[in-house]
C-alpha positions as CSV (number, residue, x, y, z in Angstrom):
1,X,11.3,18.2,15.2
2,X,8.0,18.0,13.5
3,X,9.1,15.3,11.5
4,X,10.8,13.2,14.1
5,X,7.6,13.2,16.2
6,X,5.3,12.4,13.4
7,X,8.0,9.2,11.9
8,X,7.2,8.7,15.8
9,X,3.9,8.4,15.7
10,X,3.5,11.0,17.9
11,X,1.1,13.1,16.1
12,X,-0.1,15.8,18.6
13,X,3.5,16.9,19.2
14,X,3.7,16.6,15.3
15,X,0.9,18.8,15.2
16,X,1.9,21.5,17.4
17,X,5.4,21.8,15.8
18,X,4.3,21.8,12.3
19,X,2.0,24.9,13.6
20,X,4.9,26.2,15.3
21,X,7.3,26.2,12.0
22,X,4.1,27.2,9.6
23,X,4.2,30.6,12.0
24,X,7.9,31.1,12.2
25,X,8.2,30.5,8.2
26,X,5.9,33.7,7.6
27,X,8.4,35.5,5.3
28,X,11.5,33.8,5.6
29,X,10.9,30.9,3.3
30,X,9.0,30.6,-0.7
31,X,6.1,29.6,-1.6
32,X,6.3,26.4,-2.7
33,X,8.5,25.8,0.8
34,X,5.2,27.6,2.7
35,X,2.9,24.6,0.9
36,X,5.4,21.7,1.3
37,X,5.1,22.9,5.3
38,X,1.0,22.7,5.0
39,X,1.1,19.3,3.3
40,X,3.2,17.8,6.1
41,X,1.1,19.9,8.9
42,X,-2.2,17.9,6.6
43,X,-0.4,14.1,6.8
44,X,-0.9,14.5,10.6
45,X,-4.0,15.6,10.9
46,X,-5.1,13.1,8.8
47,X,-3.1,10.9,11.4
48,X,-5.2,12.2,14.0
49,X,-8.5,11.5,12.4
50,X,-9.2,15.4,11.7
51,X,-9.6,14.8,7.7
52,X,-12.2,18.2,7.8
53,X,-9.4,20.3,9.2
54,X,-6.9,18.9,6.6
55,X,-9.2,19.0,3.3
56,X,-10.0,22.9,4.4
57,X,-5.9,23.4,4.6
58,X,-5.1,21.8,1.5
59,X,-8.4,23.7,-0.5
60,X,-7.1,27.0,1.3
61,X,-3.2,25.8,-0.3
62,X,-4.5,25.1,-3.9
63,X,-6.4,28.4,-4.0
64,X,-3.3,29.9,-3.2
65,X,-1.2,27.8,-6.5
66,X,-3.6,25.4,-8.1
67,X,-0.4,24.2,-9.7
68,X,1.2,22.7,-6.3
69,X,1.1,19.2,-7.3
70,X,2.1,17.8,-3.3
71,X,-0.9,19.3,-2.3
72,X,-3.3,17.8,-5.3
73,X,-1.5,14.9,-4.3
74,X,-2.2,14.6,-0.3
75,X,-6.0,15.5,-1.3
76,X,-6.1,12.9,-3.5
77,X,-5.0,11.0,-0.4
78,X,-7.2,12.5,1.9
79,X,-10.4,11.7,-0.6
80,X,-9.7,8.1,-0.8
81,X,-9.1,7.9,3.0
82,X,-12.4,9.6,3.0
83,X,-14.7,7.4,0.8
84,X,-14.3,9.5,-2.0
85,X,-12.6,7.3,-5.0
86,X,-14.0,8.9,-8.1
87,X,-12.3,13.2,-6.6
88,X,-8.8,11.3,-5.2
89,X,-8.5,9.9,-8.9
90,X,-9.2,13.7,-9.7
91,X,-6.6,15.0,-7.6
92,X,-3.8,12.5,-8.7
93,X,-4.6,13.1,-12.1
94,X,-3.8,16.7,-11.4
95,X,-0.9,15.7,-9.4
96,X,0.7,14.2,-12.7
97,X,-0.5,16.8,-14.9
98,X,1.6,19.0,-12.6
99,X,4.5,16.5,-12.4
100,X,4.7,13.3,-14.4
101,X,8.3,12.8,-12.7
102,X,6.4,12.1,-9.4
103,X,6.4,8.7,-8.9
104,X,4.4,8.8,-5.4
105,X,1.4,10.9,-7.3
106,X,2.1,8.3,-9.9
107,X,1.4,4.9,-8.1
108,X,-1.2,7.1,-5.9
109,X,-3.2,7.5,-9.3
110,X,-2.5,3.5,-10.0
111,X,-3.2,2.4,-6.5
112,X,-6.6,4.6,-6.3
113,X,-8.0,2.9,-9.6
114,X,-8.2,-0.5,-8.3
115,X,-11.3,1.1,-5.9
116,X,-12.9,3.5,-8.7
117,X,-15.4,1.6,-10.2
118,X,-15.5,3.8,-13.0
119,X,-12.4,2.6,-14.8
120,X,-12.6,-1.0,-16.3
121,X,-9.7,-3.2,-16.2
122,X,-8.8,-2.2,-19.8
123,X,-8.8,1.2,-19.0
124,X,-6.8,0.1,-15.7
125,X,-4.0,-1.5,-18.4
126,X,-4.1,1.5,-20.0
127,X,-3.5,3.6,-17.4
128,X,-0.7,1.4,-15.4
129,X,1.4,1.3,-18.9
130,X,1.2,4.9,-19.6
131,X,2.1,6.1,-16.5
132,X,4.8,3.4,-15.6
133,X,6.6,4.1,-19.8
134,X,8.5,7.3,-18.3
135,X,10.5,5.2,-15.8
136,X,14.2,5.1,-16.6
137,X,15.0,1.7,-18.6
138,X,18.4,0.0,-19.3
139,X,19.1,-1.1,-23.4
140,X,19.6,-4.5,-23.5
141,X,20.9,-5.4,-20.3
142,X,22.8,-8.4,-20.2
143,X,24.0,-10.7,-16.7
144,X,26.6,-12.5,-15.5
145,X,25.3,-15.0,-13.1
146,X,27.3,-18.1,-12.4
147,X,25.5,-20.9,-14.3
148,X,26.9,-23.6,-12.5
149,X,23.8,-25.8,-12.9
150,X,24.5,-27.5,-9.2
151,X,24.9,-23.8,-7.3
152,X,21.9,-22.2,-5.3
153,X,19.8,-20.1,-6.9
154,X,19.6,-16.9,-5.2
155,X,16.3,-15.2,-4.7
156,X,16.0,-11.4,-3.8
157,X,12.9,-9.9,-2.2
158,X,12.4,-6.3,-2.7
159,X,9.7,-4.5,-0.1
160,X,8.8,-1.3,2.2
161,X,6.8,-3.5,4.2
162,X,10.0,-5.5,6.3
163,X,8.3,-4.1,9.7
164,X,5.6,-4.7,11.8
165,X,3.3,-4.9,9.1
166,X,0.2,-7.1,7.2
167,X,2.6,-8.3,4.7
168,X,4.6,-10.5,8.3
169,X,1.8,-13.0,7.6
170,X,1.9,-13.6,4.1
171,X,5.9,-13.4,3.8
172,X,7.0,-15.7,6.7
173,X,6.0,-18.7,6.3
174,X,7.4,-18.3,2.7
175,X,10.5,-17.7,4.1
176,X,11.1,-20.0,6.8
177,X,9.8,-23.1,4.2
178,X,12.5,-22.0,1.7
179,X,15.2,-25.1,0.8
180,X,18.3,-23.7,1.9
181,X,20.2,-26.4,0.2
182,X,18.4,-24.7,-3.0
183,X,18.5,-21.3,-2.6
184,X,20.3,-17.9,-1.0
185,X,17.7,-15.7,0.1
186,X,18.5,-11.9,-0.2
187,X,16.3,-8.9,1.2
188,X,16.1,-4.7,-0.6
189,X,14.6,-3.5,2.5
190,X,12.7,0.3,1.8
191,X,12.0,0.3,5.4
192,X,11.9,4.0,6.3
193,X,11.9,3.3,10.1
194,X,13.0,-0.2,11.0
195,X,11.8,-1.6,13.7
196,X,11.9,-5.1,15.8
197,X,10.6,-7.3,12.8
198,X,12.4,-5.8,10.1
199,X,15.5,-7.3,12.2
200,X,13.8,-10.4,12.1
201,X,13.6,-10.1,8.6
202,X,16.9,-9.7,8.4
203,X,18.2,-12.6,10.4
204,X,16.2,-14.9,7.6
205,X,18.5,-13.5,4.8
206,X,22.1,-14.5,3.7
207,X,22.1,-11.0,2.3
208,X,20.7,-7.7,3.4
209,X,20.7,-4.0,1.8
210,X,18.6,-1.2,2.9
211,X,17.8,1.0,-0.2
212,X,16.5,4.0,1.6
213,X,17.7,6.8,-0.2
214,X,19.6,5.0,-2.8
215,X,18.9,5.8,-6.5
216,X,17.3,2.9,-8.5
217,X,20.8,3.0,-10.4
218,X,22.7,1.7,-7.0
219,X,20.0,-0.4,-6.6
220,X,20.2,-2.3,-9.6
221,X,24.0,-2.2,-9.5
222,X,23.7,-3.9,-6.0
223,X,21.1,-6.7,-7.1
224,X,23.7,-7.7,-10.2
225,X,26.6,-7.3,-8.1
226,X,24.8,-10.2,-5.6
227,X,24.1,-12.1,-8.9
228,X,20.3,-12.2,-8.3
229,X,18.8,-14.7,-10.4
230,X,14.8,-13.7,-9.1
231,X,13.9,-10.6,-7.9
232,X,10.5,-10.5,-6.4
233,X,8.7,-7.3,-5.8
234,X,6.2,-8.0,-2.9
235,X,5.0,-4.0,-2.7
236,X,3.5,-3.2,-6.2
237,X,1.6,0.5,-6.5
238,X,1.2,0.6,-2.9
239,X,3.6,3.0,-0.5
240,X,7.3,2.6,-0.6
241,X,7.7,0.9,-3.6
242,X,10.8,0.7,-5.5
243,X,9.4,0.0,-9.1
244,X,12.1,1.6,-10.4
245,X,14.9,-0.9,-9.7
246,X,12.4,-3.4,-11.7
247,X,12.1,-0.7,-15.0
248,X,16.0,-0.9,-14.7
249,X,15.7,-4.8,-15.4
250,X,18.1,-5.7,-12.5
251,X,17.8,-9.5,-12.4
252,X,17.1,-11.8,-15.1
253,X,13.5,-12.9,-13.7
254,X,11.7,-10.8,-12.4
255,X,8.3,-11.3,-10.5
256,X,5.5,-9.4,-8.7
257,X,3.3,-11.1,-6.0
258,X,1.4,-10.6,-2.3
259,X,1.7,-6.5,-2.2
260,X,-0.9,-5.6,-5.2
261,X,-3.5,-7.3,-6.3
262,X,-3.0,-5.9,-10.7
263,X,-0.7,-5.6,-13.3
264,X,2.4,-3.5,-12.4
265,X,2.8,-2.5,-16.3
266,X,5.9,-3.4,-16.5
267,X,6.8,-4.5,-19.7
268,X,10.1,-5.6,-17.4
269,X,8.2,-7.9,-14.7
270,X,8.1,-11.0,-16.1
271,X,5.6,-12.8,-13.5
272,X,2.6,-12.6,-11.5
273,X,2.1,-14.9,-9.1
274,X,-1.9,-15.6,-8.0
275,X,-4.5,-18.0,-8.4
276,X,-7.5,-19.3,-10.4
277,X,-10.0,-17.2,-7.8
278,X,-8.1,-13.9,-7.7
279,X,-7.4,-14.2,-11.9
280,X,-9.6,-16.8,-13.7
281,X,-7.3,-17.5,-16.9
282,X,-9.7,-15.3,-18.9
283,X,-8.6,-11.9,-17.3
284,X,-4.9,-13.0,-18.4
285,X,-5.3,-10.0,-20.8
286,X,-5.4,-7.2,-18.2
287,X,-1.4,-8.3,-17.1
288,X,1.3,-6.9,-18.9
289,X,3.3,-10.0,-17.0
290,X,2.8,-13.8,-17.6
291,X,0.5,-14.8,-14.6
292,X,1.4,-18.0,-12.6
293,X,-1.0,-19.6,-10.7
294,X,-0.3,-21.5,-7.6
295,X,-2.9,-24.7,-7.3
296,X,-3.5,-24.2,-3.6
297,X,-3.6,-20.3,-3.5
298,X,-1.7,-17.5,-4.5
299,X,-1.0,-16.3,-0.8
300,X,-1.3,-18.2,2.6
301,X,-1.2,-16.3,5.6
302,X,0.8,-17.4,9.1
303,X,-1.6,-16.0,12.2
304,X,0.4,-13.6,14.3
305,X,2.6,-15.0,17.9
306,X,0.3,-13.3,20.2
307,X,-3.3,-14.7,18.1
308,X,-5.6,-16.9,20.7
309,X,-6.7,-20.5,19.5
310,X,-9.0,-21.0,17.2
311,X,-12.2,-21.4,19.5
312,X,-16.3,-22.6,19.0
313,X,-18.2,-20.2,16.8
314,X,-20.4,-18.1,18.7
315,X,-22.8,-19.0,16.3
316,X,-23.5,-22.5,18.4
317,X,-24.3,-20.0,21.1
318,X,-26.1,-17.0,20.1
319,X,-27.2,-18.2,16.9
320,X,-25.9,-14.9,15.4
321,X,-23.8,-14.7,12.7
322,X,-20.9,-11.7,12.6
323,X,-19.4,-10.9,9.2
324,X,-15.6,-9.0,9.7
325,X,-13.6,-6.7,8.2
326,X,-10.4,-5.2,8.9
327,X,-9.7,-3.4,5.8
328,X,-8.3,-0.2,5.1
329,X,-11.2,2.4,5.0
330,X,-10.5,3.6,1.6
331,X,-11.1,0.2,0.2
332,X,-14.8,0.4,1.6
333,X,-16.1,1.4,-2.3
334,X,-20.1,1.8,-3.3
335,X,-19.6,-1.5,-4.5
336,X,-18.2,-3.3,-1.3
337,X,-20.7,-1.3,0.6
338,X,-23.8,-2.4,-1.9
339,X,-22.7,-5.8,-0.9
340,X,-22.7,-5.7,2.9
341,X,-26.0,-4.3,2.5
342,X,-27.7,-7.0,0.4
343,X,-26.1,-9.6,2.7
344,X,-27.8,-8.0,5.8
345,X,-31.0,-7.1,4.1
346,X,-31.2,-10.9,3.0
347,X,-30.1,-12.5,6.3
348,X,-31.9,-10.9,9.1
349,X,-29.7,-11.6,12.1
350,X,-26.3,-11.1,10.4
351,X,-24.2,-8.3,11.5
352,X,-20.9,-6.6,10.1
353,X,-18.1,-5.8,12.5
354,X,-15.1,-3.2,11.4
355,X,-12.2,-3.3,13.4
356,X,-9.8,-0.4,12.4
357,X,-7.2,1.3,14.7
358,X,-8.2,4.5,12.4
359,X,-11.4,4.9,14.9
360,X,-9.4,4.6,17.8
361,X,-9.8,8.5,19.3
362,X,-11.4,9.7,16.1
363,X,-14.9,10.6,16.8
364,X,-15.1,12.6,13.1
365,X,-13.7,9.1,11.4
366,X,-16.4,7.1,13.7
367,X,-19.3,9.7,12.3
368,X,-18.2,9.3,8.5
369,X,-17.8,5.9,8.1
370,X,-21.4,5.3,9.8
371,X,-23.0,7.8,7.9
372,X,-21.5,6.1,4.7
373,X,-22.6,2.1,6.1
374,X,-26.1,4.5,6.5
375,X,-26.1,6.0,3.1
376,X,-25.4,2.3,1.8
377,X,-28.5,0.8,3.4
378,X,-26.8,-1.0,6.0
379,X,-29.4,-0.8,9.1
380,X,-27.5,1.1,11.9
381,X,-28.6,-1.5,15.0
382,X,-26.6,-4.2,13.1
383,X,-23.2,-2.5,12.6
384,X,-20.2,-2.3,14.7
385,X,-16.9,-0.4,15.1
386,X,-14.3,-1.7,17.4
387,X,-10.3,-1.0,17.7
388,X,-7.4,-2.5,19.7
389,X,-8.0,-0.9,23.2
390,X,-4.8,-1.8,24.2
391,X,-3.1,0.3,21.5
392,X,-2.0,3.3,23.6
């Protein structure tokens, strides 16, 4: 019940079950079971913005069995929701140690290094090819698409993000401009909870498979059986992703774009699509696949249904300029944060506006973040939080 109401976003009820099972537990399940139970209870107050509650949970859990790797794992997720890059690669490094078979701790580890500043990009390489060469290959996997020069090629996006989601904007409008005189679209939906827009998605496709729960095996059989001639992976390290269908070699071009902004050290991805301003030509070396660059941007973005008209600046009226950002928290880095600060400390009336959802009821989550703009030097009178008050 405790999971049903957190997949439902309900996360006091969440809460108060997952309390409710911890005490009812008490002797009647192992260990390991016990910890599993605290790591859930510690997803949903993280949910709720009561990150202090869950890091004391999860520091009471690893005293208890420093080797739980789940629970290195969700405070390696907790530090980088906190600010705190440079412990959560810590923790995911201790996650792996634990269990190298993890994939989530793996691409947790991958995903947290593209906001510590203390890895370079070579050591970033490094890193994404180690930890990716465990993944299951295929030897010399062969296809047997129709190579009828006149047929439609058949593309076949694979993603966790078909939902109400960041990635509707940047997907779309790829979508609805595809020739389909040209080509069959397909869609590998990892879509845990479906919702309005991944039907949407749907409807855009000639073919549709949700992989939820699959192994990467039935995945890959799936994809050859549809006679995929490009698979696209539009989720890299990030949550959900199904990397594993790409180590398997299912299609016979393979290419990575939109969901992860670095190599996905696959030796078996053979493209990365971007652009001369996200990879100048002379980082090529820090991709393990060939990178394509588009002449007019990597990624163009379609505004959402409900977004008002582009209006006048405010600027012609107040003569203030805002800066925004609607980033995730945990991409708020010392470096990001040094350059808010010099941008304010060099233009006196500029201010910085963060609109996040995370500070909607989340007093604790209001507090840190401030403290942190604070800490960077960013003067308090000229900073602003704001959230969708029609969320609820």
């Amino acid at each position: 019940m405790a999971s049903t109401y957190r997949g439902l976003q309900r996360f006091e009820e969440a809460k108060a079950h997952f309390e409710r099972a911890i005490v009812l537990a008490v002797g009647k399940i192992d260990n390991d079971m016990m910890l599993s139970l605290r790591v859930n209870l510690c997803g949903v107050l993280a949910s709720l913005g009561l990150f202090a509650d869950a890091e004391k949970l999860l520091i009471e859990s690893l005293e208890q069995d420093p080797c739980h790797g789940r629970s290195w794992n969700a405070l390696g997720q907790l530090c980088l929701e906190m600010g705190r890059p440079h412990e959560a690669t810590k923790c995911f490094q201790k996650a792996v140690e634990i269990n190298a078979e993890d994939r989530v701790a793996v691409s947790n580890l991958l995903y947290g290094l593209n906001v510590n500043l203390k890895l370079d990009r070579q050591q970033q390489l490094k890193t994404h090819v180690a930890l990716t060469s465990s993944l299951p290959r295929r030897a010399n996997p062969t296809f047997h698409n129709n190579r009828n020069h006149n047929r439609k090629l058949r593309i076949g996006y694979v993603s966790a993000d078909f939902r109400k989601h960041a990635m509707y904007g940047f997907l779309t409008p790829i979508l609805k401009q595809h020739d389909r005189s040209q080509f069959e679209i397909f869609g590998y939906s990892e879509v845990q909870c479906p919702d309005q827009t991944t039907v949407e998605y749907s409807r855009q496709c000639d073919g549709w498979l949700s992989t939820v729960g699959l192994h990467g095996s039935q995945v890959q059989q799936a994809i050859e059986s549809d006679q995929i001639d490009i698979l696209i992976d539009l989720t890299g390290h990030t949550a959900g992703n199904r990397l594993d269908i790409f180590a398997l070699k299912s299609a016979p071009v393979q290419v990575s774009m939109i969901g992860y902004l670095n190599t996905t050290g696959l030796p078996e991805m053979n493209y990365y699509i971007s652009d001369e301003i996200r990879d100048p030509a002379a980082e090529d070396h820090y991709y393990t696949e060939e990178v394509v660059r588009l002449p007019s941007g990597g990624i163009a973005w379609l505004p959402p249904k409900e977004a008002p008209g582009v209006g006048p600046s405010p600027w012609i009226e107040n003569n203030l300029i805002t800066f925004g950002s609607t980033h995730r928290l945990n991409k708020m880095n010392d470096y990001t944060l040094n350059l808010w600060s010099t941008l304010l400390k060099r233009v006196p009336d500029l201010r910085l506006l963060l609109f996040r959802n995370d500070f909607l009821d989340s007093e604790d989550t209001q507090a840190r973040t401030l403290t942190r703009l604070h800490e960077a030097g960013l003067p308090e009178d000229r900073v602003f939080l704001a959230w969708d008050t029609q969320r609820k």
